[in-house]
C-alpha positions as CSV (number, residue, x, y, z in Angstrom):
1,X,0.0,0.0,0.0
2,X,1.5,3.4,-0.9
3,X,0.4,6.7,0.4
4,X,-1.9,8.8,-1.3
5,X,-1.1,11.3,-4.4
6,X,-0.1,14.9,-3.5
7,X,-1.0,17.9,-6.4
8,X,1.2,20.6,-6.7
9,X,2.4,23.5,-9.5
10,X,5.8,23.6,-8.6
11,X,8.1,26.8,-8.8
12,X,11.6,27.3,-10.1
13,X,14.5,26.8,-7.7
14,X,17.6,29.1,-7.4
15,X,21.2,27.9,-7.9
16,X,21.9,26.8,-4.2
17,X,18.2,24.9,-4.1
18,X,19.0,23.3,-7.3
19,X,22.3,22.1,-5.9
20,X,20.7,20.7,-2.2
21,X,18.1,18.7,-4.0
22,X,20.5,17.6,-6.9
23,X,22.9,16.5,-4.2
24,X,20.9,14.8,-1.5
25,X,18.3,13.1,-4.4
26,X,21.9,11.7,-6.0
27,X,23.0,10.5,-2.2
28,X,19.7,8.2,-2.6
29,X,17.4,10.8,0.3
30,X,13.9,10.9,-0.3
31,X,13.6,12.2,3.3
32,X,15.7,15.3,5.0
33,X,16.5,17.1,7.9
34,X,17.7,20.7,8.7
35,X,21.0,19.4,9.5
36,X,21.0,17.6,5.8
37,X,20.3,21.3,4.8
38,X,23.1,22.8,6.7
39,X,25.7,19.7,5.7
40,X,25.4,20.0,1.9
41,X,25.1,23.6,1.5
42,X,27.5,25.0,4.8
43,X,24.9,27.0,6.1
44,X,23.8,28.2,9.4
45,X,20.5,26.7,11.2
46,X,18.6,29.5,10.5
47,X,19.7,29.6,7.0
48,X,18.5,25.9,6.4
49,X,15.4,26.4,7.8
50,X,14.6,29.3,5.4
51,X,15.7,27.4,2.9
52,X,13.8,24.3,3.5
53,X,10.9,26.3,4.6
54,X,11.2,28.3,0.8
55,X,11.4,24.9,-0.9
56,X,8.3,23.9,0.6
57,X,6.2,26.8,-0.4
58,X,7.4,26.2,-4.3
59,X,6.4,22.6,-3.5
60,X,10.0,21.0,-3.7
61,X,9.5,20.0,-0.5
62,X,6.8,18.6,1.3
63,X,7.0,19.4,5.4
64,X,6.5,16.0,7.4
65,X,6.6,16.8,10.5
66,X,8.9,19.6,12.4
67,X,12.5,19.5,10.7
68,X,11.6,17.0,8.5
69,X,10.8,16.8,4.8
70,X,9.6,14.7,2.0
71,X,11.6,15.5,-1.3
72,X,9.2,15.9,-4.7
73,X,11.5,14.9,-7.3
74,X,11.8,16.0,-10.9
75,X,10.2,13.3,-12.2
76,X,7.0,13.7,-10.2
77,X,6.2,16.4,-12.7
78,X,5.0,19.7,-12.9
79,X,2.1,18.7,-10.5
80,X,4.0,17.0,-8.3
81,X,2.4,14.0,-8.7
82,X,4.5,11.7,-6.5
83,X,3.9,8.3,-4.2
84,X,6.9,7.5,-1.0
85,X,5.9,4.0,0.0
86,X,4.7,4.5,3.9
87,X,7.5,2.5,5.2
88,X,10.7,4.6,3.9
89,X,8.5,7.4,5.2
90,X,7.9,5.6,9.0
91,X,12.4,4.8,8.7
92,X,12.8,8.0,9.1
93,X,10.1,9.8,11.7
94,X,11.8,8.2,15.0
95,X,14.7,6.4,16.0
96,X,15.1,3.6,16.8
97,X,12.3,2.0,15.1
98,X,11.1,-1.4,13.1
99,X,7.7,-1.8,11.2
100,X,5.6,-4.2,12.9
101,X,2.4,-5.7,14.2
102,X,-0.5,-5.4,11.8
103,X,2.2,-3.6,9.0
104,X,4.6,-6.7,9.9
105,X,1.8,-9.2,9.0
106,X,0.5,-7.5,5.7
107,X,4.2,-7.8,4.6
108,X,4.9,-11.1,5.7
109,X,1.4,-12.0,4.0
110,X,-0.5,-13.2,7.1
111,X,-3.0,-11.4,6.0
112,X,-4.3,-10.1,3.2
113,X,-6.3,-6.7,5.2
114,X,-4.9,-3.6,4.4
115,X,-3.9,-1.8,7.5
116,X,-4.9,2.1,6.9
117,X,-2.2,2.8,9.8
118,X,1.1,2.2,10.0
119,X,2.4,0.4,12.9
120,X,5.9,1.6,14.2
121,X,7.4,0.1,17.2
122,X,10.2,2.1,19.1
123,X,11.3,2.7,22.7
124,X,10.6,6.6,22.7
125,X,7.1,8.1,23.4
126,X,5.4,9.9,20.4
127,X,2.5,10.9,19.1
128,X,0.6,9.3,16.3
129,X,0.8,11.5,12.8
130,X,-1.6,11.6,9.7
131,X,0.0,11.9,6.9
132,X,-1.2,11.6,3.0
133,X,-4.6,9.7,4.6
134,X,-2.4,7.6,6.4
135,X,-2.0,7.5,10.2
136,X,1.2,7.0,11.7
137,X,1.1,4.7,14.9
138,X,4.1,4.6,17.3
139,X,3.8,2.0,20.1
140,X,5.8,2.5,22.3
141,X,8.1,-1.0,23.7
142,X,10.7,-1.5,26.4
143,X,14.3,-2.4,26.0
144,X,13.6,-5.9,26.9
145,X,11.3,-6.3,24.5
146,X,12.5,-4.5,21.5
147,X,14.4,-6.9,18.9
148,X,13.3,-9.1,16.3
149,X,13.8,-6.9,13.6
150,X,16.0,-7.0,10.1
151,X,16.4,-5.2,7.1
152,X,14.2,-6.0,4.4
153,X,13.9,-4.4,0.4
154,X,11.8,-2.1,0.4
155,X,12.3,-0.3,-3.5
156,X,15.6,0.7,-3.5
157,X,15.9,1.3,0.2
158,X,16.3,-0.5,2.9
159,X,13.7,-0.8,6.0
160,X,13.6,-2.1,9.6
161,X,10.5,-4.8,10.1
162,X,10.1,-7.2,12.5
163,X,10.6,-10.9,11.2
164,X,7.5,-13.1,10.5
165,X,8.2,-15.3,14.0
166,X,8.9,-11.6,16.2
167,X,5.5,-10.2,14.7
168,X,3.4,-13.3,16.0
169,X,5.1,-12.2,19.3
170,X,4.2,-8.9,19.2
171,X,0.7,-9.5,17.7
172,X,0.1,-12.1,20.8
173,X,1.3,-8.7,23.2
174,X,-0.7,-6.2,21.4
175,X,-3.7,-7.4,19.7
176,X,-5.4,-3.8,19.6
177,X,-2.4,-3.5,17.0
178,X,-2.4,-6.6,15.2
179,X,-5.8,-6.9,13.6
180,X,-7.5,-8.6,16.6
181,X,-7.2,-12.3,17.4
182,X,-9.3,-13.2,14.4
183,X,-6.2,-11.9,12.5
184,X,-4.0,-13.7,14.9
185,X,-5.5,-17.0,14.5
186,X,-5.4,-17.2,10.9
187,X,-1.5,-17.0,11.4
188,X,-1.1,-20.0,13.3
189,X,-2.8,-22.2,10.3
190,X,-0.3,-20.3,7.2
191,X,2.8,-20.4,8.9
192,X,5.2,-20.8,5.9
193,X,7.9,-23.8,5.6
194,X,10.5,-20.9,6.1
195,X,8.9,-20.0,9.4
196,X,11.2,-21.1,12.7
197,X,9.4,-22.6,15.5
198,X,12.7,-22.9,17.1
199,X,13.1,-18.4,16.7
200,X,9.6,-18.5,17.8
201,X,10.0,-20.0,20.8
202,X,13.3,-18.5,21.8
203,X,12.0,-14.7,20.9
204,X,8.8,-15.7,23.3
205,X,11.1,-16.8,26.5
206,X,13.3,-13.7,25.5
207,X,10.3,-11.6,25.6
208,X,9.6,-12.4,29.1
209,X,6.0,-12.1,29.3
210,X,3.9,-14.6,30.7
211,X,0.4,-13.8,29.2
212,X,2.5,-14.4,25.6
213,X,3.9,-17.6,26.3
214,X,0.5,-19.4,28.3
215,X,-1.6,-18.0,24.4
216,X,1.5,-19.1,22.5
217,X,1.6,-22.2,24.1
218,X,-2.3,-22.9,23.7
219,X,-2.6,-21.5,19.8
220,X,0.4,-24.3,18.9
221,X,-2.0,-26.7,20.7
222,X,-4.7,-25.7,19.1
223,X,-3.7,-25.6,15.3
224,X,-1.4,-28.8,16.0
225,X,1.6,-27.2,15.2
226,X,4.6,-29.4,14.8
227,X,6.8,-27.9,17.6
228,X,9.1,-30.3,18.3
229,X,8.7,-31.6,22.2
230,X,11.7,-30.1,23.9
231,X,10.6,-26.9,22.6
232,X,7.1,-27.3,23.8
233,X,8.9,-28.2,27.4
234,X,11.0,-24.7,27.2
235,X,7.2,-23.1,26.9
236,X,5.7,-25.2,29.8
237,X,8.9,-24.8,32.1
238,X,8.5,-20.9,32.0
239,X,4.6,-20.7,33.0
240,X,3.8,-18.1,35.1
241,X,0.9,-18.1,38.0
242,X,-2.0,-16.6,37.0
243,X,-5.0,-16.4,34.8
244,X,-4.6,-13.7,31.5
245,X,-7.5,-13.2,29.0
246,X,-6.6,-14.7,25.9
247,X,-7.7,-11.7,23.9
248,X,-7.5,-8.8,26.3
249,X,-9.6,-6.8,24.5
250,X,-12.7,-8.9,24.9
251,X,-14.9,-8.8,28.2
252,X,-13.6,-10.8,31.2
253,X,-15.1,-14.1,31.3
254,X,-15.3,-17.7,30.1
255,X,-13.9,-20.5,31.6
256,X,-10.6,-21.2,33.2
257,X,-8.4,-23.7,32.3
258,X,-5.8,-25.0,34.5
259,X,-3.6,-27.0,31.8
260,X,-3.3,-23.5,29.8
261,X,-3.4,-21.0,32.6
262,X,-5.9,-19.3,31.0
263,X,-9.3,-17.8,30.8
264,X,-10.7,-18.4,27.3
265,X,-13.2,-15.6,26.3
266,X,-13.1,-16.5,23.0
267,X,-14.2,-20.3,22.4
268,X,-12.3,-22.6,20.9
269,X,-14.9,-23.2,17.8
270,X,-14.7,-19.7,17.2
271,X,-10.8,-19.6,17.0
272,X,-10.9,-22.9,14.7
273,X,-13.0,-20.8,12.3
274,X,-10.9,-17.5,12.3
275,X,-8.4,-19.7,11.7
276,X,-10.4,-21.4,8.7
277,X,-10.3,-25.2,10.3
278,X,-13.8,-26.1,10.1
């Protein structure tokens, strides 16, 4: 999914604008900062913001949010007709940062819902942003729990996103982010050839939350998977005390069962069916 189109008459640029956008669009930058400002053209602060902000206004630039830009190239045209796929944009609105949760399991092709937002976990606070009819999500992760990412192609760049066995983590921690456990379950019945139980399990006792491990542990039950036993012993040795919801977001009740550690307020006929085992 790329963002929407933006429509702009653009204006001509003067020698130094023509050599900033020249230069940072051969250095591969789609997005910019003041300091890329300053760096390429030796100017003061002040001087690159005027600069950027005089860019913007003949529609060179396109602002982002404070300090940050979106280039327009050449070839968008006149009009300025021009698409930045949502991820590049997400790479560079907070740092550290990896796609995941629902994002993660469009691109991994868990699911084939279109997320209007765009899921970005990092371990600083910040507010969401809506940008080209696209909102901007940041949630917000310890230390502890923050890994599982890699690299991955994204057009000619290069973007952090969560591997396919971290995102089922992270979906089973945050469902409100994930799509809901209907999304969730039908993971657990396409899991790819390439997917590693073996990383699964080791990213869940790494993650160090209990409620993760007991639905873990119960969706591999469930869908049969074919977790090898000492793996399914690592999971069973690291049970906490305690009853979790399996899908938080639901009302608290339904029964509790002692072999999971958990209260099940979704059924088990309605999982089997989200997961399309009928």
């Amino acid at each position: 999914m790329n963002s929407g189109k933006k429509r702009r008459d653009k204006q001509g640029l003067s020698p130094d604008e023509t050599k900033l956008l020249s230069t940072l669009s051969s250095q591969g930058k789609s997005i910019i900062k003041i300091k890329d400002i300053q760096k390429t053209l030796g100017c003061s602060y002040q001087n690159a913001r005027r600069i950027a902000s005089d860019l913007a206004d003949k529609k060179w630039l396109e602002r982002l949010e404070s300090g940050k830009y979106l280039i327009i190239p050449l070839e968008a045209g006149e009009k300025g007709e021009f698409t930045e796929h949502e991820f590049i944009i997400a790479s560079d609105l907070v740092e550290p940062y990896y796609i995941g949760f629902f994002s993660a399991l469009n691109f991994h092709g868990f699911t084939e819902q279109v997320p209007y937002t765009v899921f970005v976990a990092t371990t600083k606070q910040k507010a969401s942003l809506d940008l080209h009819g696209l909102e901007y999500h940041f949630v917000t992760l310890t230390e502890t729990k923050f890994f599982g990412a890699k690299e991955y192609a994204i057009g000619n760049k290069r973007v952090q996103i969560s591997t396919p066995e971290k995102t089922l983590i992270d979906s089973l921690d945050h469902l409100e982010h994930s799509g809901g456990l209907e999304e969730v379950s039908k993971v657990f019945n396409n899991l790819g050839e390439d997917f590693s139980f073996d990383r699964l399990v080791n990213y869940a006792l790494k993650f160090g939350n209990g409620a993760v491990l007991k639905r873990l542990n119960y969706f591999l039950h469930l869908f049969e998977s074919d977790l090898e036993d000492q793996l399914q012993a690592k999971l069973k040795d690291d049970m906490t005390e305690g009853y979790p919801l399996l899908d938080p977001t639901k009302p608290d009740r339904g029964p509790y069962k002692q072999k999971w550690k958990l209260r099940l307020n979704v059924s088990e006929k309605q999982l089997l069916d989200w997961g399309g085992i009928r």
